[in-house]
C-alpha positions in Angstrom: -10.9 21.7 -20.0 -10.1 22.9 -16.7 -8.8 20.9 -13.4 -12.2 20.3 -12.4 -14.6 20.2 -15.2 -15.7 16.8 -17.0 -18.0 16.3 -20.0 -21.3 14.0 -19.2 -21.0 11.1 -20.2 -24.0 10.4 -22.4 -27.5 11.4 -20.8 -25.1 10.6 -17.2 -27.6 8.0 -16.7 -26.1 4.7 -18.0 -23.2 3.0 -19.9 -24.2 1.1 -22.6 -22.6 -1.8 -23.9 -19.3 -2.1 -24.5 -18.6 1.4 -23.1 -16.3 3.2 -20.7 -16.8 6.4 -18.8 -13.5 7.7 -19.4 -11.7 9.7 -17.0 -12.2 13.2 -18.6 -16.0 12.2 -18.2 -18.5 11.4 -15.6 -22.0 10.0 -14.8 -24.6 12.6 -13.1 -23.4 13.5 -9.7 -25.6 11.7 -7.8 -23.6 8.5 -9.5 -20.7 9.6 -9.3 -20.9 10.5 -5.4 -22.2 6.8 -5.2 -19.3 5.3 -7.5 -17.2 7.8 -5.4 -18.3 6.3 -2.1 -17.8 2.6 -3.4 -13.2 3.7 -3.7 -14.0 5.0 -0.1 -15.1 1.4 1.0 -12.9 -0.5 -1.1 -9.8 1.4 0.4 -11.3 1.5 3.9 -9.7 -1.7 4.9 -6.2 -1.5 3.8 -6.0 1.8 4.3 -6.9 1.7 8.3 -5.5 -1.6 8.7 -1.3 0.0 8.8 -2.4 2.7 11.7 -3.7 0.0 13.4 -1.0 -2.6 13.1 1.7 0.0 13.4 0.1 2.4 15.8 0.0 5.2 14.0 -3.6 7.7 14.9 -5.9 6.3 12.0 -7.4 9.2 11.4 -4.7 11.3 10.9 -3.9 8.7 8.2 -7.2 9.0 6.8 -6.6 12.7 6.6 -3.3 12.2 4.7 -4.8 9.8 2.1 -7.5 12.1 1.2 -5.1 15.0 0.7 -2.8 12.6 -1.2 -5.7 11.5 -3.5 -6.2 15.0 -4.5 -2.9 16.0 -4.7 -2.3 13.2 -7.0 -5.6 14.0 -8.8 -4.0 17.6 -9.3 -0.4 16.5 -10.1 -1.6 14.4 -12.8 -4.0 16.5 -14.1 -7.1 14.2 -14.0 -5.3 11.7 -16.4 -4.4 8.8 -13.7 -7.3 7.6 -11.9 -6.0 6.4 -8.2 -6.8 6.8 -5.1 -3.8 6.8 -2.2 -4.4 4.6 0.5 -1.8 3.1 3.4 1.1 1.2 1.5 1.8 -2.3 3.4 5.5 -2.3 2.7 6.1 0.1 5.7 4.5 -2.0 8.1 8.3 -3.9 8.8 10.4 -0.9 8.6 7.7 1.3 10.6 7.8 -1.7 12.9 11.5 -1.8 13.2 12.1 1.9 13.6 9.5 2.3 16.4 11.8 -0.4 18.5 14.8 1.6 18.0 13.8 5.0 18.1 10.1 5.5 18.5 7.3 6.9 16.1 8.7 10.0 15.4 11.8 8.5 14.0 9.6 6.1 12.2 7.6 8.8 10.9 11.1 10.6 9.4 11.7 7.5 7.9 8.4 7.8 5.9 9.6 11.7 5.0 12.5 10.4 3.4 11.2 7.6 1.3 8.4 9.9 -0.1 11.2 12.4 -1.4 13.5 9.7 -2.6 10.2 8.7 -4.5 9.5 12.1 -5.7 12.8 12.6 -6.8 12.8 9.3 -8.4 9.8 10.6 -10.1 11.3 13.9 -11.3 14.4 11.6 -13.7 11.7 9.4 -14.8 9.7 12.3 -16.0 13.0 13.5 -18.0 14.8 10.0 -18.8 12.0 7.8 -19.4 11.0 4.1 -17.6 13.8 2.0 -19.1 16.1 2.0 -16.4 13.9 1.4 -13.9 12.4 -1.9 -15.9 16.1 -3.0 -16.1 16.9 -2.6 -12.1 13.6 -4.1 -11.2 12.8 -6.9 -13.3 10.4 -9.5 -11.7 12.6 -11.5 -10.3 13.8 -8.7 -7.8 10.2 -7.1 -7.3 8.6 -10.3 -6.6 11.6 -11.5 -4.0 11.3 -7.8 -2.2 8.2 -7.9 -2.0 8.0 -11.3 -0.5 10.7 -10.7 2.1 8.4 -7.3 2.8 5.4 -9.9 3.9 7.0 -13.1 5.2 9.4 -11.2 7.3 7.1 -9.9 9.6 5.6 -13.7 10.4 7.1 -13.4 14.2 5.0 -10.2 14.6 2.0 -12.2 13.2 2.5 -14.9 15.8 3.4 -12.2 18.6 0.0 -11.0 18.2 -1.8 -14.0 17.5 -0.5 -15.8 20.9 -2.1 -13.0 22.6 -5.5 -13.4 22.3 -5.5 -16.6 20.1 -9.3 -17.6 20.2 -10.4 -14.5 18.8 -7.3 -14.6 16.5 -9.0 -18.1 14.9 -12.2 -16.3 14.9 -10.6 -13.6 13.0 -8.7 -15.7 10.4 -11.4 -18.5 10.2 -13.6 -14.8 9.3 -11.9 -13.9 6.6 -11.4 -17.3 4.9 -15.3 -17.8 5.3 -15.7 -14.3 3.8 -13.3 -14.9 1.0 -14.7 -18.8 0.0 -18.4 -17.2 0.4 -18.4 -14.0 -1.1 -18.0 -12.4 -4.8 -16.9 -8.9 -6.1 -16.5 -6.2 -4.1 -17.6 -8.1 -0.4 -14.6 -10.7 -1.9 -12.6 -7.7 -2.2 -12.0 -6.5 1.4 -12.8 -10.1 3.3 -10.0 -9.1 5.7 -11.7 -6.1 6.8 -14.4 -7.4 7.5 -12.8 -10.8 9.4 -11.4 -7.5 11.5 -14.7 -6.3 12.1 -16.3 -9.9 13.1 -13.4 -10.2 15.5 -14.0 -7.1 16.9 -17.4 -7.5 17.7 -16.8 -11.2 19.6 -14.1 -9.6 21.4 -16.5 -6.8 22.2 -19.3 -9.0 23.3 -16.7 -11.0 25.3 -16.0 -8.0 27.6 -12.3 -8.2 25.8 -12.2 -4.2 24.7 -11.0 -0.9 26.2 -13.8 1.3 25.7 -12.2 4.2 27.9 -10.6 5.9 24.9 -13.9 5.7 23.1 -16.0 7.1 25.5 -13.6 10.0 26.0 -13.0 10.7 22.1 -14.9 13.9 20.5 -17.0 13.5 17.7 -15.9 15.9 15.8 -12.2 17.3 16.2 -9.0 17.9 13.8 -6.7 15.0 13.6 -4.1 14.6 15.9 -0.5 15.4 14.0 2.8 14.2 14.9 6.1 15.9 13.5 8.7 13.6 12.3 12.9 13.3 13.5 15.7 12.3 11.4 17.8 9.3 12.1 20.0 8.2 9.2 19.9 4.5 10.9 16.5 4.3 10.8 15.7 6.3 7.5 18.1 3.6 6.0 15.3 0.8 7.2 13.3 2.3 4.6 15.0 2.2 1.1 13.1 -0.9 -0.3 10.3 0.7 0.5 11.1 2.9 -2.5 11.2 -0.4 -4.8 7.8 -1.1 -3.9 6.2 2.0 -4.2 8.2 2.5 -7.9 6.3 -1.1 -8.5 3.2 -0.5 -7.3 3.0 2.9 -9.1 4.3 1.8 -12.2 2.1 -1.1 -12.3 -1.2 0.9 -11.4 -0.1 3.5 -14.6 0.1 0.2 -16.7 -3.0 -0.9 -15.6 -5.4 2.0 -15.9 -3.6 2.7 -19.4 -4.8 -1.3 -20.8 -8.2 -0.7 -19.4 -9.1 2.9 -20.6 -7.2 2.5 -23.8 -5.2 5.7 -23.4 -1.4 6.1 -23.8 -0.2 7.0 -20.1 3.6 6.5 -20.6 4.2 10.3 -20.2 2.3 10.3 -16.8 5.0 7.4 -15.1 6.7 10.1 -14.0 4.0 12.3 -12.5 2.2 9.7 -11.0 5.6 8.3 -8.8 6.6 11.9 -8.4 2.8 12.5 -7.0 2.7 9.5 -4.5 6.5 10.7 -3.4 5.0 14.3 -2.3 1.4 12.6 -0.5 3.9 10.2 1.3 6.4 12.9 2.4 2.9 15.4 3.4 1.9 11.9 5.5 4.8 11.6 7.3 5.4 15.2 8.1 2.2 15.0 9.8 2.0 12.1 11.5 0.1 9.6 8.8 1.4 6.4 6.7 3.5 6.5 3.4 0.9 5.9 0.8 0.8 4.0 -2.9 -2.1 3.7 -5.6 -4.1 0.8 -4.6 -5.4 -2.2 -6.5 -8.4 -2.2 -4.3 -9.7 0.4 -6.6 -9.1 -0.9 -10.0 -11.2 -3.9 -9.3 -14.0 -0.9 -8.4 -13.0 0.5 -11.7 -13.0 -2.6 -13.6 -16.2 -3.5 -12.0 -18.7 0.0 -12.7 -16.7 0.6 -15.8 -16.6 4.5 -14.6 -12.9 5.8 -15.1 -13.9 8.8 -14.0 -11.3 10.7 -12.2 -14.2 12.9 -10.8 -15.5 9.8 -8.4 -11.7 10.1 -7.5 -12.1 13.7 -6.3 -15.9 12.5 -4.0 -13.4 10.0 -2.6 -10.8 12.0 -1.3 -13.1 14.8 0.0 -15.3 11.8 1.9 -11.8 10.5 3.3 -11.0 13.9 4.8 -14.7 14.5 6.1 -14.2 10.9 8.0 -10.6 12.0 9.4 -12.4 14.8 11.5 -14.0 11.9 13.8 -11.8 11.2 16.6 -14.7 8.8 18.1 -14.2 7.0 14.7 -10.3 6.8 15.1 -10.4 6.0 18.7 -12.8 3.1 18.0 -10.0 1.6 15.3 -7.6 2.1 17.8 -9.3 -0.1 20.4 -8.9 -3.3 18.0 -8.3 -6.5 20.1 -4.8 -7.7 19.4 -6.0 -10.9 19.0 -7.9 -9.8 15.9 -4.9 -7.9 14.8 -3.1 -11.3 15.1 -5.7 -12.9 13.1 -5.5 -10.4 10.1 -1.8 -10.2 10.4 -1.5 -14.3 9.7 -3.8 -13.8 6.2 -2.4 -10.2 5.3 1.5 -10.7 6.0 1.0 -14.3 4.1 -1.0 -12.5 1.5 2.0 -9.7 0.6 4.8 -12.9 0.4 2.3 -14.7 -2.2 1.5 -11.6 -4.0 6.0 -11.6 -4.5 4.9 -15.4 -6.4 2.5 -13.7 -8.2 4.7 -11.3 -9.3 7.2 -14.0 -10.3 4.8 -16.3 -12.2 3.0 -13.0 -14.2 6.9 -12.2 -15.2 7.6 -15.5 -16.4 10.8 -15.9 -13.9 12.9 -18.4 -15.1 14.1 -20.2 -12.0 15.7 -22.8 -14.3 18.3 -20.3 -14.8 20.5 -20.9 -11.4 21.0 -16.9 -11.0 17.1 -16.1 -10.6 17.2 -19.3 -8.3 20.4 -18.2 -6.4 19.3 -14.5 -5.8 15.7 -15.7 -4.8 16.7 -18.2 -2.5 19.2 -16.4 -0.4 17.7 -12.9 -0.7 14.6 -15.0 1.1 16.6 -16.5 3.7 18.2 -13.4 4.6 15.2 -11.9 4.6 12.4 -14.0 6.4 14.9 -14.8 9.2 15.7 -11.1 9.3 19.6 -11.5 9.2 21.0 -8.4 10.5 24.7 -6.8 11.0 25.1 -3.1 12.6 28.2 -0.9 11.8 29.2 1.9 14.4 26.0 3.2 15.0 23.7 1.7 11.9 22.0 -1.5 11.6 21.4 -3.0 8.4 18.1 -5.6 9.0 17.1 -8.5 7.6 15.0 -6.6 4.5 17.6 -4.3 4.0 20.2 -6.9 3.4 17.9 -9.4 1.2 17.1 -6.3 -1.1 20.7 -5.5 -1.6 21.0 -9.4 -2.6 18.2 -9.4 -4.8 18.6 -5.5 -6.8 22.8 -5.6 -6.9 23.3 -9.3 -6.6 21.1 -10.0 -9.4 22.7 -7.5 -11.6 26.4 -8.9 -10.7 25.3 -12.7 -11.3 23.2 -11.9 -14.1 25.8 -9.9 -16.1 28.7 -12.5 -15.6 26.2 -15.5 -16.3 25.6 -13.9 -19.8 29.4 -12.6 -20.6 30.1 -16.5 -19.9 27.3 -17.6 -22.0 26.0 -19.8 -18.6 22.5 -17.9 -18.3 19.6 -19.6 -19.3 17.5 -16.5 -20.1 
């Protein structure tokens, strides 16, 4: 079968009980443009929501995320279904390297953690996952990951104490959203608590339309090339944790629902996202990841189809030639972004728990509790110390707690028989 050929599934009409459409298959193309255009929705919010937090044009990460779906599409061969959206774990280290050495240095940060990741990818794809299980176990994914979301809290409240009413309206938006709502609508409630705020902001007067007005219709993305600071490219190393999580996960995922054996594909797949994150950043977008947003869409049509995959990333690039479109993202209120920023940031630290409580983490065993507790700490209050000319922030230092700290504790604790694994 060839890079773009799938068999029908059925009469491409329906999906009868108790079936899949695989990903080598696909409904009639009418259905699969419309399953296509549901990933285009269910990413839209996540995926926008990093350029406008961190500044970056949104459409020239829009443009980057299609191109990254297909190249991962290609990379894989059609056996991974994902679409590659805007990863949150740069927010803090784009954040951080802006303030010391504007976007460009931020966006060479973003270079280097995609080839780190592809690289990463290439020893996976000759050694095997092992390794990677053993330096990552839950108890230092979840903790990384919650220092990722809790440590940006002060630039939640920055924003928030900025425009504070429509920052309620915002948050109160998406709870309401969220409580109300099922499925899909469920699914991107802080989107659309962006959108609500928007538009009371908008009817308040309380938005710069200048850049919208002014914005073409129809116009190539605007690209930014990267520099290379080894202080800030060092801001971005547990990104690379993340993204091996994320990606891993996503493989794991897909494989349990379709069935299929997708071990030899690990590899691939973090080796894929490494090259669409180091395309992003060489251009001027956001690193990317696989997103969860679109397994829920996949869980919920039961179409695997790696074709709808293909309609999304070709609608994400038709939507990046739209400057009007990017210019009226870029105009969000930052009360609203304060808003969003309260749920989402809080969201990514309780998604570390989750993390923790799906791998069992056993915090009656005083090294899990140890490593967790002080990696947070360091973390959340963003405990920094600089050498010459490199500073080492507060995520930098909690992840060195939790990945070597861990593996220190944990191996003395079990030479001294005093673990409680």
């Amino acid at each position: 079968m060839s890079l773009l050929s799938w068999k029908v599934h059925g009469t491409g009409k329906t999906i009868g009980a108790g079936e899949v459409v695989s990903t080598d298959e696909r409904l009639s193309w009418p259905r699969t443009i419309g399953v296509g255009l549901q990933h285009i929705a269910a990413m839209f919010g996540a995926t926008f929501l990093v350029p406008i937090i961190t500044g970056l044009p949104p459409t020239t990460t829009l443009f980057f995320s299609g191109i990254g779906t297909l190249l991962f599409l290609t990379i894989t061969k059609n056996r991974v279904p994902s679409y590659l959206g805007s990863s949150f774990a740069f927010l803090a280290p784009i954040a951080a390297a802006v303030a010391k050495g504007g976007m460009s240095s931020a966006l060479g940060g973003v270079v280097v953690t995609g080839i780190i990741l592809a690289i990463i990818g290439l020893i996976v794809r000759a050694a095997g996952i092992s390794w990677i299980n053993w330096m990552l176990p839950p108890i230092v994914t979840g903790t990384i990951v919650m220092v990722i979301g809790l440590n940006l809290a002060g630039a939640a409240k920055g924003n928030f104490t900025k425009g504070p009413m429509i920052g309620i309206i915002t948050l109160a938006a998406i709870g309401l959203v969220s409580a109300f709502s099922r499925g899909f609508l469920n699914r991107i409630s802080i989107f659309v608590g962006l959108v609500l705020g928007y538009l009371v902001a908008f009817l308040n007067g309380d938005v710069n339309t200048d850049g919208i007005k002014a914005a073409k219709w129809v116009a190539a993305p605007h690209f930014t090339s990267p520099t290379f600071d080894v202080s800030a490219a060092i801001l971005f190393l547990p990104v690379v944790l993340v993204l091996i999580a994320e990606n891993v996960g996503h493989v794991k995922a897909v494989a349990a629902m379709t069935g299929k054996n997708l071990d030899d594909q690990m590899g691939m797949a973090l080796f894929a996202d490494g090259v669409a994150t180091t395309l992003a950043g060489a251009g001027g977008g956001s690193g990317t990841t696989t997103y969860a947003e679109n397994i829920g869409v996949m869980a919920a049509t039961r179409v695997y189809s790696t074709a709808a995959y293909w309609i999304a990333g070709l609608g994400a690039i038709v939507l990046s030639l739209s400057p009007k479109f990017g210019a009226v993202l870029s105009a969000t209120p930052v009360g609203a972004l304060g808003g969003v920023g309260v749920a989402l940031f809080g969201m990514i630290g309780v998604l570390g728990a989750r993390i923790w409580i799906e791998g069992r983490v056993n915090f009656a065993d005083s090294t899990n509790l140890i490593i967790a507790a002080s990696a947070l700490i360091i973390g959340i209050s963003d405990m920094s110390w600089s050498r010459g000319n490199y500073t080492f922030n507060g995520i930098i230092n909690a992840t060195l707690v939790a990945v070597v700290g861990y593996r220190v504790l944990n191996s003395i604790a079990k030479s001294r028989g005093t673990s409680a694994a």
